[in-house]
N, C-alpha and C positions, 0 to 999 in steps of 0.2 A: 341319253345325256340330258339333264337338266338344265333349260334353258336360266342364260343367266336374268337374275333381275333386274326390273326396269327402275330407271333410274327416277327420284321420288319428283313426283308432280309438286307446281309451287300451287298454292291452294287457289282455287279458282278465283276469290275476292281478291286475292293479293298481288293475281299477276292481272287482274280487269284493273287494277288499281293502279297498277306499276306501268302499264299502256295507258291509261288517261294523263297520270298525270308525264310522261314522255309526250306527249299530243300536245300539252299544253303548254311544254317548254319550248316546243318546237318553233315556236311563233313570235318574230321579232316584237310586234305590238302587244303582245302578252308577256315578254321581258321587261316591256318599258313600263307598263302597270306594274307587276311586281317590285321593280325596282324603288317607286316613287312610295308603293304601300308598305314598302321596308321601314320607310322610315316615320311615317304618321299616318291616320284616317282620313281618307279624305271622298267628298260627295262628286255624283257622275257628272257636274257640273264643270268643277275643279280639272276632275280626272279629263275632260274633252278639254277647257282650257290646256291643260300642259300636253297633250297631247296634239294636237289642232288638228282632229278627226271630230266628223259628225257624232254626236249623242247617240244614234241606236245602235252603232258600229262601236263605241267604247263599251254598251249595256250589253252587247254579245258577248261581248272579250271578255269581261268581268263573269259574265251567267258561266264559261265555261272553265273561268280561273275554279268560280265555287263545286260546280259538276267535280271537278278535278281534287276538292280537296285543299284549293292554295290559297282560297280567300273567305273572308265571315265579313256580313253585311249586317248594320244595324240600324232603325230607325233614331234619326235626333230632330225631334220638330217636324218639318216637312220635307226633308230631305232624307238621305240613306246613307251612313258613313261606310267606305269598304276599307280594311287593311288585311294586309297580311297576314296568311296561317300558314307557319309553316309545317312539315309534316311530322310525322309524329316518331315514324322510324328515320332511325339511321340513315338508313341506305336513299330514302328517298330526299332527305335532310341534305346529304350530301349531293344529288342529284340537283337540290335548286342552287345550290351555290355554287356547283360548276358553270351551273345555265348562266347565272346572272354576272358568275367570274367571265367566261367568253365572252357577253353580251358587254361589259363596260367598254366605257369611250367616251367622247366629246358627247354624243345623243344623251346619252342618261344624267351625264352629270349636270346639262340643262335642265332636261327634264328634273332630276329632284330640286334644284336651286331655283325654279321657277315653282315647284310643290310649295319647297319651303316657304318661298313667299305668298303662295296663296293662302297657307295654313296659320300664317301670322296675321294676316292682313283679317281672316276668320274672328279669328281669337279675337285682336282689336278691336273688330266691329264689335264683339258683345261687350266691351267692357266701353266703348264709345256710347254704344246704345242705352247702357244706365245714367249717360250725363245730358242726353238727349233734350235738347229743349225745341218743342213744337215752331213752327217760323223763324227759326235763327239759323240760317242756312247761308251759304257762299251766293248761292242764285235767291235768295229773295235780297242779299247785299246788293249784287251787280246789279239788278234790276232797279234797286231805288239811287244807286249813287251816278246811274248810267242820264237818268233824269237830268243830273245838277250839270253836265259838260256837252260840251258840240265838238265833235271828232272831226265833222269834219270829210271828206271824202277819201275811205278807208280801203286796204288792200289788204287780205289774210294770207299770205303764202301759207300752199298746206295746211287749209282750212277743215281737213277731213269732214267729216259729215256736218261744219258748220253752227256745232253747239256752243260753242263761243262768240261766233258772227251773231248768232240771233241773240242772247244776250245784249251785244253790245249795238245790234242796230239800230235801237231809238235816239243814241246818241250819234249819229253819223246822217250826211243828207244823202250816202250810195255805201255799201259794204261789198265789195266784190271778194269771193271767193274764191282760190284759184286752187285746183287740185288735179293731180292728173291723175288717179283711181277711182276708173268709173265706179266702181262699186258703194267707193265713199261716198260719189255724188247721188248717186242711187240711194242713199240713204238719206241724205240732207233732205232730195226730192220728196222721201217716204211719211218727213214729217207731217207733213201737209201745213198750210197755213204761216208761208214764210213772211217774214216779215217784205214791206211793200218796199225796203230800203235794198234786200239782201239782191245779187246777183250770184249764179251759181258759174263758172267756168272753168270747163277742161281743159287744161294747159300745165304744159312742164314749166317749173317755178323759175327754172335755169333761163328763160327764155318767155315771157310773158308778154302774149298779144296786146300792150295796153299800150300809149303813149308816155313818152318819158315826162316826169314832172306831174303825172296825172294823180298824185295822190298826199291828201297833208297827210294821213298817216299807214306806215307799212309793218303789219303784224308777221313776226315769225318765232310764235309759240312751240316749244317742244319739237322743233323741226330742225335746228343742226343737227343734230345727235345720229338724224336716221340720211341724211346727207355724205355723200363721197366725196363731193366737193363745196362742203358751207362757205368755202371765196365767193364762187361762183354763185352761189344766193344770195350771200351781201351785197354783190354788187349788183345785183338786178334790183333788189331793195333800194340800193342809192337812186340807179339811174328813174326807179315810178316815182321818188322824193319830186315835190317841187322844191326851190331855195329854202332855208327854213324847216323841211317837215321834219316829222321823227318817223323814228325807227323805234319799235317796244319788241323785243325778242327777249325770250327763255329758254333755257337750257339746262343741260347738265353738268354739275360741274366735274374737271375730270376724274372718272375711277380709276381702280381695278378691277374690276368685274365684270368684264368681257362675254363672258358665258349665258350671266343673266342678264346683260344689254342685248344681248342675239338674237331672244328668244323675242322683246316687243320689236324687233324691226333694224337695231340701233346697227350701223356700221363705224361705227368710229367711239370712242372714249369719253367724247363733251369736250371740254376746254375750260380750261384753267383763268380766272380771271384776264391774268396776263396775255394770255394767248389768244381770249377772245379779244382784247384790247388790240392789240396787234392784227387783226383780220379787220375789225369794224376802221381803224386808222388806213387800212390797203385798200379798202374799200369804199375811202374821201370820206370817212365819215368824219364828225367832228362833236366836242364837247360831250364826249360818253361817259354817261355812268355807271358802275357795276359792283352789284351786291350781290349777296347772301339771301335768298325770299326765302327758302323752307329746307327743312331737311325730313327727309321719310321719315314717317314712326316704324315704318317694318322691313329687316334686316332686306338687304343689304344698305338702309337709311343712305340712299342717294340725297347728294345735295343740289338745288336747285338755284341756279345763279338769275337773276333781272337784270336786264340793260335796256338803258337809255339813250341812244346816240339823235343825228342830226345832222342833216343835208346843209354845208353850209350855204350861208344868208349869198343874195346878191352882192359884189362886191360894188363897193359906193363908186359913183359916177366921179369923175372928174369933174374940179371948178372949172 
């Protein structure tokens, strides 16, 4: 009897092929790469931002997307752009979009919505960079208009590493910064050469070591937004007021866009003119003003709101 025949072998390149790139779907961190390089080029700079993994751990990921077949890398300038290749047959074709169909959820669609805005904010910068004029910069403004005023003795809530305080130190006779991420402070530290006004301190902003009234002015830039409870900041900001002082806070004003608020930190939406009104008034504030300061140039163009409030005055003595 005639043995029957063996059934036909897949060609040895095609099934080393069909096992790499299986290995390389297998990998949530290599889902989330694919996914963001679906949709534009982008440098292992970018790709570790959207990611918040260390840079040699994304340049693996990537080394073994290309091993695999699933990615092309090219030089632009002195960076490396990677996107997406997808495969060439069918069957493997079908195999990444199953991978990437299972993989979606909340994780990826930050990740590409935070891509997209790195990818704009790219683009931007080159066509910024054609109108570029040498010394006309935000920091050599702050730094000469910081001259012509006295602040005053100043308080940063959520001062992060502090690049605002030093700015605005020359203008102030104490800048205390209050931050409770040592890491933040660890970097203000790293500057070296703080200014002789600045004060660095670890403390929760809910709850700040200082005396009440100890400050004419209390900064809280860009810090509702990543707050659970911005009441609870306002009114620590009243009680360092002395009679009189101000209040200079910025925020955001309220979205939709949840997804890529998440990814910088943000727990909550910003607030709505009115809404911040209404917290700064719960908060004894008094005579507030709030506007409109900027709106992004790149998608999702968040708008940025300024306010102005203040600790009211001593109330006048009796005749």
């Amino acid at each position: 009897m005639q043995p029957l025949p063996a059934e036909p072998e897949a060609p040895p390149d095609a099934l080393g092929g069909t096992v790499k790139l299986c290995q390389a779907l297998s990998d949530p961190t290599r889902l989330r790469l694919l996914a963001v390089l679906a949709d534009a080029p982008l440098t292992v700079a970018e790709l570790t931002e959207v990611l918040a993994l260390p840079q040699p751990r994304v340049s693996s990921h990537l080394q073994r997307l290309r091993e695999a077949g699933l990615a092309v890398a090219w030089r632009q300038g002195a960076s490396s752009l990677y996107q997406l290749q997808p495969p060439a047959d069918a069957a493997g074709a079908a195999l990444l979009q199953a991978a990437l169909g299972g993989a979606a959820g909340p994780q990826l669609e930050a990740d590409r919505a935070l891509a997209r805005l790195l990818t704009a904010r790219r683009s931007g910068g080159d066509a910024l960079g054609r109108r570029y004029l040498p010394g006309r910069s935000w920091e050599a403004l702050t730094r000469g208009l910081v001259r012509l005023t006295d602040l005053g003795e100043v308080v940063d809530l959520g001062a992060g590493d502090a690049g605002v305080a030093c700015l605005l130190a020359p203008a102030t006779r104490r800048i205390t910064c209050v931050e409770r991420d040592p890491q933040a402070l660890a970097a203000a530290r790293a500057r070296g050469g703080l200014p002789p006004q600045l004060q660095l301190l670890e403390a929760d902003l809910y709850a700040v070591p200082l005396a009440s009234g100890a400050a004419d002015l209390v900064l809280l830039l860009g810090v509702l937004p990543m707050l659970s409870a911005p009441d609870r900041a306002l009114a620590e900001a009243r009680r360092l007021l002395r009679p009189g002082g101000a209040l200079w806070l910025s925020t955001l004003d309220r979205h939709a866009h949840p997804e890529v608020a998440a990814s910088y930190g943000h727990t909550n939406p910003g607030q709505s003119p009115a809404e911040l009104l209404s917290l700064l008034r719960a908060a004894g504030f008094v005579g507030a003003q709030i506007e409109p300061a900027a709106r992004e140039a790149r998608p999702p163009h968040f708008e940025i709101l300024n306010a102005v409030a203040f600790a009211p005055p001593h109330a006048p003595e009796s005749p």
